[in-house]
C-alpha positions, 0 to 999 in steps of 0.5 A, a space after each residue: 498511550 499510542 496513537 492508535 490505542 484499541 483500534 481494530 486495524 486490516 493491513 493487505 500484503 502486510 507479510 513483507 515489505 512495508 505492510 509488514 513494517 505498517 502491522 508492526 508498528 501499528 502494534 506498538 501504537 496500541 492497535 490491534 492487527 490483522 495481518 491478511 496475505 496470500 503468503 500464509 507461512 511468512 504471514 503467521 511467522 510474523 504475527 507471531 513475531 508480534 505477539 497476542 495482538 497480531 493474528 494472520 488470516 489468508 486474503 486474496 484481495 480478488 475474491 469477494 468471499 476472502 473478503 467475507 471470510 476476513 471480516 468475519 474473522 476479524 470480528 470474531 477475534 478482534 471486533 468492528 474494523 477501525 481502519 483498512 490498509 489497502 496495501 497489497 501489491 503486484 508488479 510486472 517489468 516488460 515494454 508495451 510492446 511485450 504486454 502480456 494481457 493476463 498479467 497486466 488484468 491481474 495487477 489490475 485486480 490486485 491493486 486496484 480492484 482489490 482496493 476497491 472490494 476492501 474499502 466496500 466490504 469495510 463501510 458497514 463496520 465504520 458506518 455504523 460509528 460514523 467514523 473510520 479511517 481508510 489508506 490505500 498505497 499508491 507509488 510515485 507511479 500515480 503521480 508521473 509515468 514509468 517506462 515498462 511498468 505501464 500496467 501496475 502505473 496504470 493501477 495506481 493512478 486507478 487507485 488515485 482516482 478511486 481515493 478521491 472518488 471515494 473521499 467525497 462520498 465517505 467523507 460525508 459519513 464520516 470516513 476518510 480515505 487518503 493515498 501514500 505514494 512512496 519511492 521504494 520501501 517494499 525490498 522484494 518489488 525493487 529487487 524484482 525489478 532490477 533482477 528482471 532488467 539484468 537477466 535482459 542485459 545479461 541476455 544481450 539486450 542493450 538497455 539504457 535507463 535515464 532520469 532514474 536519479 534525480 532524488 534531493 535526499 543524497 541517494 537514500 531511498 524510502 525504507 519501509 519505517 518511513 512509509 509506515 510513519 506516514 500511514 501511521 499519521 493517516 491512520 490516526 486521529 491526529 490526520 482528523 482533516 485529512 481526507 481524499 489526498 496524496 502523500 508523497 513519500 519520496 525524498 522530492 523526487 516529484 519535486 523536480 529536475 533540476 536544483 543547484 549544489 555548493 560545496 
């Protein structure tokens, strides 16, 4: 039996990237899935690639009546919701000096205050049975600051603190909720990123980045299967104590600066 034999399962942004690796794997361990996005093509593409017990349903994490509509359609095919994957996600690269104000109020919404209104419209469901198991994706932007990215770092320290808020209050109901915060896995992001520096080097800009590598883990960076084992764990029984907590995903990139090297 898999770790999550006959849970009912929502999983955001799971169309690409790690929500997507999240969904599949969440199948093979026995769960039921649905696979909420606002990309509606990629997302029934890959429902369909995980056969009868994935279905997609569109979700804009913003809209309250997304929400409403989700919950309904998933118990309408699957029944009461066992756990939420808080996982959708946007990014915007630029300075403080360039902020863009609607921008960084719509990484706001769709980070945290979609997290927020997903973890709400969810409580009835796992209230009800006294049980239920919450994670929200955080980054290693929650633990420590990023330079150009002070937007979406905003939002997952936001998220951080939202969990563990969260933690205390649920937990007494019999609910847990938990952060992983990665280094990378979501291709698309990390992509994005770079390109956006290159058209401003490529432009003229002189840009110099620093302290980027300090990883311990021989330059490999976190694949989405990585990350997805580590919600996996969360979202099981096997992680029962495990409430209002952070787990770094990140091959000890928070762990420091400095180590010594032999040969």
């Amino acid at each position: 039996m898999g770790r999550l034999e006959g849970k009912v399962a929502i999983v955001t942004g799971a169309a690409r990237g790690t929500g997507s690796e999240t969904a599949r794997l969440f199948a093979e361990e026995g769960a039921r899935v649905c696979i909420a996005d606002v990309l509606e093509e990629r997302g029934r593409e890959h429902a369909a690639s995980i056969g009868r017990d994935a279905f997609f349903h569109r979700l804009d994490v913003r809209r309250e009546e997304d929400w409403d509509a989700l919950i309904t359609a998933v118990h309408d095919r699957l029944g009461p919701v066992d756990v939420l994957i808080n996982n959708a996600a946007i990014l915007d690269v630029r300075p403080i000096a360039e902020l863009d104000v609607e921008i960084a109020r719509n990484i706001l919404d769709v980070n945290l205050v979609g997290a927020m209104i997903g973890t709400r419209s969810v409580l009835a469901d796992m209230v009800e049975r006294g049980q239920g198991a919450i994670v929200n994706m955080g980054s290693i932007d929650a633990m420590e600051g990023m330079g150009w990215v002070a937007p979406y770092a905003a939002s997952k320290w936001g998220l951080r603190g939202f969990t563990k808020s969260a933690a205390l209050e649920l937990g007494q109901k019999g609910i847990r909720i938990n952060l992983v915060c990665p280094a990378g896995g979501n291709r698309e992001l990390t992509e994005g990123f770079s390109k956006n520096l290159m058209k401003r080097v490529e432009a003229g800009e002189k840009i110099e980045v620093k302290g980027l590598d300090h990883g311990v883990m021989g330059g490999r960076h976190a694949g989405p299967r990585d990350i997805a084992n580590v919600v996996l764990f969360l979202a099981s029984d096997d992680a029962a104590f495990c409430n209002g907590a952070e787990y770094l995903v990140d091959g000890g990139h928070t762990a420091g600066h400095i180590w010594f090297g032999t040969e």
